[in-house]
C-alpha positions as CSV (number, residue, x, y, z in Angstrom):
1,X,-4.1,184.0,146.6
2,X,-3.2,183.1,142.6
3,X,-2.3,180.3,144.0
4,X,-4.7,178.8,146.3
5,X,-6.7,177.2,144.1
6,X,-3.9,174.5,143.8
7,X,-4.3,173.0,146.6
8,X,-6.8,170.0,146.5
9,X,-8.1,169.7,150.2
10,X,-10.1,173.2,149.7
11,X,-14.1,172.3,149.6
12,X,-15.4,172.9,146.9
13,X,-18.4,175.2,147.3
14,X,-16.0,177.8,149.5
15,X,-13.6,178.0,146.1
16,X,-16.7,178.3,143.9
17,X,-17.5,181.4,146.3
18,X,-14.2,182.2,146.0
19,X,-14.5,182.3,142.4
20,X,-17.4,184.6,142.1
21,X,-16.3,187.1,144.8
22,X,-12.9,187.0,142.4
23,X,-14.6,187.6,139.5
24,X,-17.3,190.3,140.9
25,X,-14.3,192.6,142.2
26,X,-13.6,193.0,138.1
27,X,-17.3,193.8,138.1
28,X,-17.4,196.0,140.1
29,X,-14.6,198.1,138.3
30,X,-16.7,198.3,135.3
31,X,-20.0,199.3,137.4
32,X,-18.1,201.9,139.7
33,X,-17.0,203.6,135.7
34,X,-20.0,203.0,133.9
35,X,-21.5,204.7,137.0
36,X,-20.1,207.7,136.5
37,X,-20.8,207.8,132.8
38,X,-24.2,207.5,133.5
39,X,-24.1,210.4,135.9
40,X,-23.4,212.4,133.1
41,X,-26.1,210.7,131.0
42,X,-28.7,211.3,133.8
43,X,-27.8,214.7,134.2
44,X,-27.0,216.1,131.0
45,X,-29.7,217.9,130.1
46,X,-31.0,219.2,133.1
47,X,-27.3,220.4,134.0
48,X,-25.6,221.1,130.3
49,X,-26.9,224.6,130.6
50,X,-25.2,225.4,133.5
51,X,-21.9,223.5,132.3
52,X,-22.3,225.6,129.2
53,X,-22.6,228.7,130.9
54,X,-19.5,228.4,133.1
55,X,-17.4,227.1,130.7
56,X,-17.8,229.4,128.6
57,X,-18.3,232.9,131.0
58,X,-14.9,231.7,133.3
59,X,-14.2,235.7,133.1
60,X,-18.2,236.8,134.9
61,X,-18.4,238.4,137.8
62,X,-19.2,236.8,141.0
63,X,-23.2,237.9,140.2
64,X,-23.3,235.8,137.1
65,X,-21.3,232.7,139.0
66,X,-24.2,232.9,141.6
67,X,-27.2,233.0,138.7
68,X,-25.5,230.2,137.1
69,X,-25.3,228.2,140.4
70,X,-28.8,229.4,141.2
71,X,-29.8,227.2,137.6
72,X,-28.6,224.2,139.0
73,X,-30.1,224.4,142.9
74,X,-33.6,225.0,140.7
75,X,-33.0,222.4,138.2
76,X,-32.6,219.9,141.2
77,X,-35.3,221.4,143.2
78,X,-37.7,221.6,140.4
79,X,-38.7,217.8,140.4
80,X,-39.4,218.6,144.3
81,X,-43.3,218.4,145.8
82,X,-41.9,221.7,148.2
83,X,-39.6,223.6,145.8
84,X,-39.4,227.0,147.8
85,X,-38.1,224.8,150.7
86,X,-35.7,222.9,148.4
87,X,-34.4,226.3,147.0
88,X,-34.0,228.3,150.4
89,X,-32.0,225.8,152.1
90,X,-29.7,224.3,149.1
91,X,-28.7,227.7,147.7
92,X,-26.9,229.1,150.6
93,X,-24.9,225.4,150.7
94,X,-23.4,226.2,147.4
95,X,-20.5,228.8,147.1
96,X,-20.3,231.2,144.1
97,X,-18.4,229.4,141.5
98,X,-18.2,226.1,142.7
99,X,-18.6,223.5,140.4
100,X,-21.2,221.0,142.2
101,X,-22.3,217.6,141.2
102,X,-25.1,216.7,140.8
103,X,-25.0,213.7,143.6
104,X,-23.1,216.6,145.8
105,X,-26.7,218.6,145.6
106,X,-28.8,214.9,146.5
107,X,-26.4,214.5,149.8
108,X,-26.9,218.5,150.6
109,X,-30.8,217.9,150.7
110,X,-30.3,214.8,153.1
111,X,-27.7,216.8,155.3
112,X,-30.1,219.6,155.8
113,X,-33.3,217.6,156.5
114,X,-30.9,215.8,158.9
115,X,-30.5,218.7,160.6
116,X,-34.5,220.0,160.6
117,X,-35.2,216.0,161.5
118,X,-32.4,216.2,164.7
119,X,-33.9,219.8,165.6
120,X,-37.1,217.8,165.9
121,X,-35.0,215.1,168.8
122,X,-34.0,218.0,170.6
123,X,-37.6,219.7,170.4
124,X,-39.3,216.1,171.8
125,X,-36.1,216.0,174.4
126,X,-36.3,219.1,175.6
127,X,-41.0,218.9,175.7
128,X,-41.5,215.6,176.1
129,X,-44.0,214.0,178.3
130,X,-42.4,215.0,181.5
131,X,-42.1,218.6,180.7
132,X,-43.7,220.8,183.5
133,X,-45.7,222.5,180.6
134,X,-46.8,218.7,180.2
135,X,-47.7,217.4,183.5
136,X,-51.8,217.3,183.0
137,X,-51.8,215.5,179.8
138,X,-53.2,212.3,179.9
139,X,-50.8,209.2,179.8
140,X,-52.0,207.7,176.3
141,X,-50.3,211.8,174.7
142,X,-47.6,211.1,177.1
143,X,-46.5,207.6,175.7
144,X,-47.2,209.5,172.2
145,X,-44.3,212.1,172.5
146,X,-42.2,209.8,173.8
147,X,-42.7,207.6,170.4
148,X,-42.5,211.1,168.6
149,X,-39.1,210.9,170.4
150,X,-37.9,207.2,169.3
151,X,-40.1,207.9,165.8
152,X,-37.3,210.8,165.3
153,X,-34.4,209.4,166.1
154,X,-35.1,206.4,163.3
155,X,-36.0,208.8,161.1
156,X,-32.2,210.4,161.7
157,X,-30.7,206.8,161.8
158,X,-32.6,206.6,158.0
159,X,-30.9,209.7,156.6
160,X,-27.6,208.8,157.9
161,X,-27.7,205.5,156.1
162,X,-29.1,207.6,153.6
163,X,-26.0,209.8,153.6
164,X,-23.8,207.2,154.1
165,X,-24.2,205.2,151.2
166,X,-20.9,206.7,148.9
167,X,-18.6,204.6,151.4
168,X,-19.9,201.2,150.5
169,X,-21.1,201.3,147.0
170,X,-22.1,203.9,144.1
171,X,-25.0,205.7,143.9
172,X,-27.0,204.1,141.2
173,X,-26.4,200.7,143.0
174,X,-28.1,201.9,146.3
175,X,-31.1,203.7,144.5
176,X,-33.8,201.2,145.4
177,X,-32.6,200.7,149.3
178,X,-32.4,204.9,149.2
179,X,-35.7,205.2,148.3
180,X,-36.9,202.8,150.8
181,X,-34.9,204.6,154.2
182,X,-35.9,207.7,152.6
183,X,-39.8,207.1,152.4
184,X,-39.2,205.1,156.0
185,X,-38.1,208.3,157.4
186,X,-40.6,210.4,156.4
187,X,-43.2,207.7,157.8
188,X,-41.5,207.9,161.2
189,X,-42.4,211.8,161.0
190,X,-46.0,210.9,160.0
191,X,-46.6,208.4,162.5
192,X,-45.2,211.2,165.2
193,X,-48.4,213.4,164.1
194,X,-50.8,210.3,163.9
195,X,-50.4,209.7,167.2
196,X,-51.0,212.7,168.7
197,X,-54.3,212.8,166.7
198,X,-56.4,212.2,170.0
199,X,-53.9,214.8,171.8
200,X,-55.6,218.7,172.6
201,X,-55.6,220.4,169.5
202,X,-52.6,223.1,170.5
203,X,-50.5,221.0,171.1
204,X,-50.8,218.2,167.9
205,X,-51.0,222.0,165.8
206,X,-47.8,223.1,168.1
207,X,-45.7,219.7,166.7
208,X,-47.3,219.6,163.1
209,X,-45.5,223.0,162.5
210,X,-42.4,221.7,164.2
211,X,-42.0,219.2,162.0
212,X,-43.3,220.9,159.0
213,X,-39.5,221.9,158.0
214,X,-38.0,218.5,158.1
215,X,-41.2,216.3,156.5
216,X,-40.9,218.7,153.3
217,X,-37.3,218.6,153.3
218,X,-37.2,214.8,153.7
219,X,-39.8,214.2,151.0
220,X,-37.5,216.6,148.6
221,X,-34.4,214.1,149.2
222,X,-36.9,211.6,148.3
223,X,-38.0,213.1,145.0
224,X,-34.9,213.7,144.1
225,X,-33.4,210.3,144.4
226,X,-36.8,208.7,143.0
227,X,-36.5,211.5,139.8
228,X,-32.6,209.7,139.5
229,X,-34.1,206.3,139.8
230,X,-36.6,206.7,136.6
231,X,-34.0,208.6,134.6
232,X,-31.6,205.8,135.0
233,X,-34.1,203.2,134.6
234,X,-35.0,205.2,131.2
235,X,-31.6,204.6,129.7
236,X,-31.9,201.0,131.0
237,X,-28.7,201.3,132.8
238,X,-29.7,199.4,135.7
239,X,-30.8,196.5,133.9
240,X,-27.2,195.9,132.6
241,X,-25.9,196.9,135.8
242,X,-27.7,193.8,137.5
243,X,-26.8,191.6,134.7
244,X,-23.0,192.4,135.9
245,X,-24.0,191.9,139.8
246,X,-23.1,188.8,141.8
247,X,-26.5,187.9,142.5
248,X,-25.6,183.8,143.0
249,X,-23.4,185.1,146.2
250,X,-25.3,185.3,149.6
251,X,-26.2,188.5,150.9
252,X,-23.2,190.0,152.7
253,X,-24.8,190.2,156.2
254,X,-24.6,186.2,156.1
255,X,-22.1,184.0,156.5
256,X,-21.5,181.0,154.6
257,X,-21.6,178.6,157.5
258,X,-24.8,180.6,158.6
259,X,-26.5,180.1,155.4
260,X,-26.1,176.3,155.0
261,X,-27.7,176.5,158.8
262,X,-30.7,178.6,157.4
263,X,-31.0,176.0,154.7
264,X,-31.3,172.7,157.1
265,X,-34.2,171.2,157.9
266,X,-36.2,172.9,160.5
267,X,-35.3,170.0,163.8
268,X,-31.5,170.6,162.5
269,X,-32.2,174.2,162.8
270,X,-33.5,174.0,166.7
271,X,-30.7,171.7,167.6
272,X,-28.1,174.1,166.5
273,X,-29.9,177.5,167.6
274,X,-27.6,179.9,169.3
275,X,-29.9,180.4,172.3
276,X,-33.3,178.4,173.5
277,X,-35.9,180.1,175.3
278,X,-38.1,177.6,177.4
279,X,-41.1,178.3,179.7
280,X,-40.5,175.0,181.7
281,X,-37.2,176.3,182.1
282,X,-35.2,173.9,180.2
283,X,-33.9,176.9,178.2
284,X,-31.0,179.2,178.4
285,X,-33.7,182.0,179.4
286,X,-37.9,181.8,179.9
287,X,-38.7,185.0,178.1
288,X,-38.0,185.7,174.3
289,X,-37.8,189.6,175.9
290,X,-34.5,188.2,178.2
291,X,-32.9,186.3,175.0
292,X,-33.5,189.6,173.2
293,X,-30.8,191.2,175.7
294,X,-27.7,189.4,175.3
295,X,-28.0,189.3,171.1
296,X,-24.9,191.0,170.5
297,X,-25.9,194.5,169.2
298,X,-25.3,195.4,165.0
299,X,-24.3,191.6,164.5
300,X,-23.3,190.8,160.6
301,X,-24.0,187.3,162.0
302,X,-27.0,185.4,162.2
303,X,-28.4,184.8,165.4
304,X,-30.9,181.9,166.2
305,X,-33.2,182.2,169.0
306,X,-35.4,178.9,169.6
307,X,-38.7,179.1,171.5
308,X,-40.0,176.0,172.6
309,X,-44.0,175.4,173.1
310,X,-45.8,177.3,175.0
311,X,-47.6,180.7,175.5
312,X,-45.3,183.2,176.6
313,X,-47.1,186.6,178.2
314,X,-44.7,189.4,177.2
315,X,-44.7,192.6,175.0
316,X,-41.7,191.8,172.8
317,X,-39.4,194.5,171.5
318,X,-36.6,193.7,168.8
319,X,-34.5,196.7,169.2
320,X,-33.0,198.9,166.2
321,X,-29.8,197.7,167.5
322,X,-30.3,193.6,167.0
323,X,-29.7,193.2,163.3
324,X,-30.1,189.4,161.8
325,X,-32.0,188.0,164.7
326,X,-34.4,184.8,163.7
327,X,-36.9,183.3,166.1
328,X,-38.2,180.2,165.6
329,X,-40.9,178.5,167.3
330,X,-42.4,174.6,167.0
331,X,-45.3,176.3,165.1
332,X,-47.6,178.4,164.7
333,X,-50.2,177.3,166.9
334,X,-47.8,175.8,169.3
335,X,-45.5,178.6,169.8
336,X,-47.5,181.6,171.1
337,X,-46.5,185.3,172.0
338,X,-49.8,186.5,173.4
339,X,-50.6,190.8,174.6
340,X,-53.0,192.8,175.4
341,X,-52.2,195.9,175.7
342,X,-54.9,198.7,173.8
343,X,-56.0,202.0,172.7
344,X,-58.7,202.2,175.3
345,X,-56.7,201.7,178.0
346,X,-54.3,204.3,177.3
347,X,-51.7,203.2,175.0
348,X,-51.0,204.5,171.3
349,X,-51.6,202.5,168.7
350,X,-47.9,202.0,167.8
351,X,-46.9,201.1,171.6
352,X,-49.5,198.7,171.6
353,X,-47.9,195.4,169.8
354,X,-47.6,192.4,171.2
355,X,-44.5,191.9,169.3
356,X,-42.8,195.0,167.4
357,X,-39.5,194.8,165.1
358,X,-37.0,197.4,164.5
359,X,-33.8,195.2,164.2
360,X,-33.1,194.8,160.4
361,X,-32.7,191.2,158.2
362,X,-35.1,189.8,160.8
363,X,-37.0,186.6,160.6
364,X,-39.7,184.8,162.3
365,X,-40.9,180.9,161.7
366,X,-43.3,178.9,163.4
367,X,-44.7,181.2,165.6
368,X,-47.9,182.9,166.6
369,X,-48.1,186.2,167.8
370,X,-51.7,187.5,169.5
371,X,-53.0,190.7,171.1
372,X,-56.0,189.6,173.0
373,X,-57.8,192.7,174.0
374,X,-60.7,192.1,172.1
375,X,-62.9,194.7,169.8
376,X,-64.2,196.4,172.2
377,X,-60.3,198.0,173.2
378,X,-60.6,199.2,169.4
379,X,-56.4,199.3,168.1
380,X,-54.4,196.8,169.8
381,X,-51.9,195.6,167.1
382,X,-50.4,191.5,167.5
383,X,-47.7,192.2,165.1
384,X,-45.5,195.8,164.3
385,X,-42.9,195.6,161.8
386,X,-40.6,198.3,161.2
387,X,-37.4,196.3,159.8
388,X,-35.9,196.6,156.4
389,X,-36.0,193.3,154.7
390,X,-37.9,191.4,158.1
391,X,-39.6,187.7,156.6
392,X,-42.5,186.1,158.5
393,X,-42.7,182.4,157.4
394,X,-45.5,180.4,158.4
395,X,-46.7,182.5,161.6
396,X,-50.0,183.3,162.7
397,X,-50.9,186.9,163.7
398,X,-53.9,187.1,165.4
399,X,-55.8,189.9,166.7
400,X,-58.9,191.9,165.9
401,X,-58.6,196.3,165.0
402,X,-54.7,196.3,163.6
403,X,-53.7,192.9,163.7
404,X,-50.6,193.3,161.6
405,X,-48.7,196.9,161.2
406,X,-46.3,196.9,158.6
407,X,-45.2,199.9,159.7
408,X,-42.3,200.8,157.6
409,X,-39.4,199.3,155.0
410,X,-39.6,196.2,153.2
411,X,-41.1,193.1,154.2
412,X,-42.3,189.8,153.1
413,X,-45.2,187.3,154.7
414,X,-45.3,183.7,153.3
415,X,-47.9,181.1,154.3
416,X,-49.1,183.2,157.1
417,X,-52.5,183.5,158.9
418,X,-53.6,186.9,159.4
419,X,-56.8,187.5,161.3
420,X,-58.8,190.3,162.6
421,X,-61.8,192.9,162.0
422,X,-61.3,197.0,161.3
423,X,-57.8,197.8,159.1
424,X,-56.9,195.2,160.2
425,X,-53.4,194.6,158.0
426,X,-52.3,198.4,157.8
427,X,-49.2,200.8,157.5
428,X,-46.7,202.5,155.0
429,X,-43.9,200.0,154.3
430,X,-43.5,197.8,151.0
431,X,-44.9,194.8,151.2
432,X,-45.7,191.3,150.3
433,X,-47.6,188.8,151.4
434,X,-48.2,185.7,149.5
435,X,-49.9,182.5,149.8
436,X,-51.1,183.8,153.3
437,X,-54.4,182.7,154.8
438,X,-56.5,186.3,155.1
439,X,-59.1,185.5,157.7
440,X,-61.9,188.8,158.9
441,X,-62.9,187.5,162.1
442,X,-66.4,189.4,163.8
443,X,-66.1,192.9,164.8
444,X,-68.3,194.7,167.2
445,X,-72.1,195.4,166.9
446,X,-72.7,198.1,163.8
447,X,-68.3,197.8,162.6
448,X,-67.7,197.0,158.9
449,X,-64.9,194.8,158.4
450,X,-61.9,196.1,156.0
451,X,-58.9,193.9,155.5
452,X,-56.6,196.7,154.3
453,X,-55.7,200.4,155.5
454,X,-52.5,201.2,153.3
455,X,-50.5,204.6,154.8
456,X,-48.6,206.2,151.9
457,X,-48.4,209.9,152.3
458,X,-46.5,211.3,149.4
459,X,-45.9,210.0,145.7
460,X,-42.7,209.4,145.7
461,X,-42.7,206.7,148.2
462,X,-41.8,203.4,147.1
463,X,-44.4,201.6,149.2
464,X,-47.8,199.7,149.1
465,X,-49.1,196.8,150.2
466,X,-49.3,193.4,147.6
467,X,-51.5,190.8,148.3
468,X,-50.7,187.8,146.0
469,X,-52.2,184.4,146.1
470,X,-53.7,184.3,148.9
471,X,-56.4,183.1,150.1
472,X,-59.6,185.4,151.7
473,X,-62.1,183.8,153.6
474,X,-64.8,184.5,156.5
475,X,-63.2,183.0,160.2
476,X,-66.4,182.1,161.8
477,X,-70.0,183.6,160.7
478,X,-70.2,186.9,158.5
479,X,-73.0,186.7,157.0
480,X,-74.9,189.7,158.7
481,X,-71.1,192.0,158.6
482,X,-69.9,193.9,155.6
483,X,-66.7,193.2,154.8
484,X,-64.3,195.1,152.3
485,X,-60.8,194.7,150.8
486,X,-59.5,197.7,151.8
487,X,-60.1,201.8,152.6
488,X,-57.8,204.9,152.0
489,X,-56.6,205.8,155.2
490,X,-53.8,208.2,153.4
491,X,-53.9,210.4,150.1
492,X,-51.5,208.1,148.4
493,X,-52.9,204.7,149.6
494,X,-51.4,202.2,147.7
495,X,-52.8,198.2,147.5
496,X,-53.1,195.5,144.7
497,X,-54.9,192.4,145.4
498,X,-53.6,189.7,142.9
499,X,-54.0,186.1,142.0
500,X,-55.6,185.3,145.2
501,X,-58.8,183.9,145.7
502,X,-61.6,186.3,147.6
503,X,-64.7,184.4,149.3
504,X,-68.4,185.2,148.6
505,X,-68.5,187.3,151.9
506,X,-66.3,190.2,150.2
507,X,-69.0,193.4,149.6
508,X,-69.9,193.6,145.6
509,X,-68.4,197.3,146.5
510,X,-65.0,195.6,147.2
511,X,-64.1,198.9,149.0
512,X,-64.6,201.2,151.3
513,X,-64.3,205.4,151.9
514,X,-62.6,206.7,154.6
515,X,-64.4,209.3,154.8
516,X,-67.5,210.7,152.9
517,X,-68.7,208.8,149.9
518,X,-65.3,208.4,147.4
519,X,-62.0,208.1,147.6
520,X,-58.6,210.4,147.0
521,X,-57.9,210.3,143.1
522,X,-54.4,209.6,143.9
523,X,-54.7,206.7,145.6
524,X,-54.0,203.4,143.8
525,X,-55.8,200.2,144.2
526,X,-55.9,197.3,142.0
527,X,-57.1,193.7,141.4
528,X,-55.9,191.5,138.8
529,X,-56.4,188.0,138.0
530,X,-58.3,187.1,141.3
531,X,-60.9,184.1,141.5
532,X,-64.1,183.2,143.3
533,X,-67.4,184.2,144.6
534,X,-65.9,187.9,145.6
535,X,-63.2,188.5,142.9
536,X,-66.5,189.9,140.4
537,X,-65.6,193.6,139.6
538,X,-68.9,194.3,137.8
539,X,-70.0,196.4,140.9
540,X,-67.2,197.3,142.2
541,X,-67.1,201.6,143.3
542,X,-66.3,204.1,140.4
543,X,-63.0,205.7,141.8
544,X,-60.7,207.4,140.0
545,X,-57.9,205.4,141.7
546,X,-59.3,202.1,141.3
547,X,-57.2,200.9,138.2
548,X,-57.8,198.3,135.9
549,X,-53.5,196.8,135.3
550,X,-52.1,194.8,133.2
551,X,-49.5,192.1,133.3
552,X,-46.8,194.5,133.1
553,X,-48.1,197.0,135.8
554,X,-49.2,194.0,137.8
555,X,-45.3,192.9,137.9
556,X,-44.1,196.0,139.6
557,X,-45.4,194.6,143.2
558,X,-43.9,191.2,142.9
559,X,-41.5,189.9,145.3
560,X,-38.3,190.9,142.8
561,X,-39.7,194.1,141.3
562,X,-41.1,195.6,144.4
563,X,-38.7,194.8,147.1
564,X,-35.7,193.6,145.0
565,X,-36.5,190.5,147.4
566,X,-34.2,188.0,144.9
567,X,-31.3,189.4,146.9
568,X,-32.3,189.1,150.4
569,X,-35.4,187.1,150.8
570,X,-33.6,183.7,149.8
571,X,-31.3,183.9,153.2
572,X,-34.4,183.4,155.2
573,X,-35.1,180.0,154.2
574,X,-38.9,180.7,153.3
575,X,-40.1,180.0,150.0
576,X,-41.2,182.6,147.3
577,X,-42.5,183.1,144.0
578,X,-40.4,185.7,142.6
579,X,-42.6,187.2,139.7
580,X,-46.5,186.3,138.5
């Protein structure tokens, strides 16, 4: 390899790649060392006591080895939200006089809500839906514990990435994307007991305390790695960790040849797609559903599916299993994915989307996506996302209660139009959506609109919703419906409206309660720098959690503070604005 630059028929941009990837493997050295220097930074003083003490009392008995060990489990558990959980199941994990790390005590707490989460599987396996003790429940709770089911085993796919992380890179380089699968799995958990919230009260009481052990344990694994993220952003070791980082090389998951494919124009794009979906049947296959099934499964490569025109009637699933998928459609109006499946009729709200993603790095252009059952069916989502790192670019989702669910993860919207009525862009994942048309259609007779139902459930998740210039206005007549920006539908509800302009229509209030006359004081919801006729603040409700930001706040939910989205979201093809 020292010499292959020599030879002059090499292209020019594969040596330059050559270069950096050359050149980032000395990097890397240097980051994997100063890593563990700043371990011991990080840790120092919570864990120099216990150090300390075992240096210097190598001749205790086994009783003082165990109080000393005891020091450290607390120290770690002590930055938890359920510390009496964190304590019970770490300290019998560690041995009397071992010397444990730090990071050894993070990758204990994931491997014992692993096993509380996978006890949770079995529990759903073993009394799901077609349990004898189950047979008279109605089919709406039936389809629920079979999501509790699939909601579980994510939530087990999470921590193991979770776990896994020490085999491809070092800890502090991983903190952001742990955070993110962490607070994914505990919204899988949540979503479990949301949808048994119409179920008979015994049995939604029966599966809260079932999964009362692995939530808390989860959400300690979550605390503890978020506790390690601030310390090492305090000693601003990240930021010259990133300075070292090969961010000008493509994300590993694409391939060179696959990138200057992404980066085409969009006919060149459609011409070289690696399978066509037609209704007319001049396609490889007439449903997306059908392409769906011979994507090769945990593909590093890119795979390009092409929909030509048309409406195409079909509930479409991208499994957890089709990673780098990208659907493209001759646009948004012209390529349409239309359901109608609903809440009234017996499914739960997270079964009901028209089109739902679990396969991560996925991407959709040029495509609308519809759930048609109306207001009257109440929650019938168009569009569930549950990807990490999934980019919508210049789709419409269209629909009325629940349009869009961005259900979990990271995600990014650009130059979308969103429509609908009641919550109607709602969930727990980290997201933003920018330069997006925001259009409240007209709900039902005596509904209040609300644009935003944001679904974080503890404070050390890394999620909220970001609405950045975009662009909020009334889709036919409003003028007799109350409309809002947004209501609390969790204790941690989390959403910023910035930059964007908001339309006369917005209520003076700008939000609403979920319940009762106020709001949590822990949620968090922001507007900075918005214009027009609704952007006024003068009269806006007196919560607690209704913050006035500044610039510098306002930064942390841009695309490259909030969802690290520099690295990943340029491989899509969509434009961005990275910062304010």
């Amino acid at each position: 390899m020292s010499n292959f630059k020599a030879y002059g028929k090499v292209d020019e941009t594969d040596q330059a790649i050559f270069e950096v990837r050359r050149r980032s493997r000395r990097r890397i050295t240097i980051i994997s060392l100063s890593t563990i220097v700043l371990v011991g930074i990080v840790f120092a003083a919570v864990f120099g006591t216990v150090a300390h003490n075992n240096a210097r009392n190598n001749d205790n008995n086994d009783d003082n080895n165990d109080q000393s060990l005891s020091s450290a489990v607390k120290a770690i558990c002590d930055v938890t939200l359920y510390k009496d959980s964190c304590e019970s199941t770490l300290s019998p994990l560690v041995h009397s006089g071992q010397q444990i790390r730090p990071e050894e005590l993070f990758k204990l707490s994931i491997q014992v809500a692993l096993t509380a989460v996978s006890r949770g599987v079995e529990y759903f396996s073993e009394h799901g839906a077609f349990d004898e003790m189950n047979l008279n429940l109605d089919n709406r709770t039936k389809k629920a514990l079979l999501n509790c089911k699939d909601l579980l085993d994510l939530a087990v796919d999470h921590l193991n990435s979770s776990l896994a992380y020490g085999g491809k890179s070092s800890l502090v380089d991983v903190l952001e994307d742990l955070e993110t699968w962490l607070s994914a799995s505990g919204t899988y958990q949540q979503t479990c007991i949301d949808g048994l919230e119409e179920a008979e009260e015994a049995l939604k009481s029966n599966i809260t305390t079932n999964l009362k052990n692995s939530t808390e344990l989860t959400s300690n694994s979550l605390a503890i790695i978020t506790w390690l993220n601030k310390a090492a952003s305090s000693v601003n070791f990240r930021r010259r960790l990133l300075s070292l980082s090969i961010q000008n090389e493509p994300p590993n998951w694409l391939h060179l040849n696959d990138r200057r494919k992404l980066l085409q124009a969009d006919n060149d794009l459609k011409k070289k797609a690696d399978i066509v979906v037609a209704r007319d049947g001049t396609g490889k296959y007439k449903t997306i559903s059908e392409a769906l099934k011979h994507v090769s499964d945990k593909s590093d490569k890119r795979t390009v599916i092409y929909v030509k025109k048309g409406t195409y009637y079909e509930n479409v699933r991208v499994e957890k299993t089709k990673w780098n998928v990208m659907i493209i459609g001759d646009g948004m109006n012209v390529t349409t994915v239309s359901g109608s499946l609903n809440f009234v009729d017996g499914t739960p709200t997270f079964s009901s989307a028209t089109f739902a993603v679990f396969g991560k790095n996925f991407i959709a252009r040029d495509i609308g996506i519809k759930n048609t059952a109306g207001p009257e069916k109440h929650q019938a989502v168009a569009l569930m996302t549950s990807a990490d790192q999934a980019v919508f670019y210049k789709c419409s989702i269209d629909a009325y209660q629940d349009t869009l669910y961005v259900h979990s993860n990271r995600q990014f919207y650009r130059e979308c139009n969103i429509y609908g009525t009641v919550d109607f862009i709602f969930g727990n994942s980290a997201t933003v959506l920018q330069n997006c048309n925001i259009l409240p259609k007209k709900p039902m007779q005596g509904q209040q609109n609300t644009i935003t139902a944001q679904g974080k459930t503890d404070p050390n998740m890394n999620t909220g919703l970001s609405i950045q210039n975009c662009n909020v206005s009334p889709f036919g007549d409003l003028s007799s419906v109350q409309t809002y920006l947004g209501r609390p539908w969790k204790n941690y509800s989390t959403t910023v409206f910035m930059q964007s302009n908001l339309g006369s229509f917005i209520s003076p209030n700008g939000w609403l309660p979920w319940i009762g006359d106020s709001a949590p004081d822990t949620i968090f919801y922001a507007e900075f720098q918005n214009v027009g006729a609704g952007a006024s603040t003068k009269n806006r409700v007196k919560w607690k959690g209704l913050k006035s930001i500044t610039n510098k706040q306002a930064k942390k939910f841009t695309v490259k503070s909030f969802l690290s989205g520099d690295k990943w979201i340029p491989a899509s093809g969509a434009t961005f604005k990275s910062s304010l």
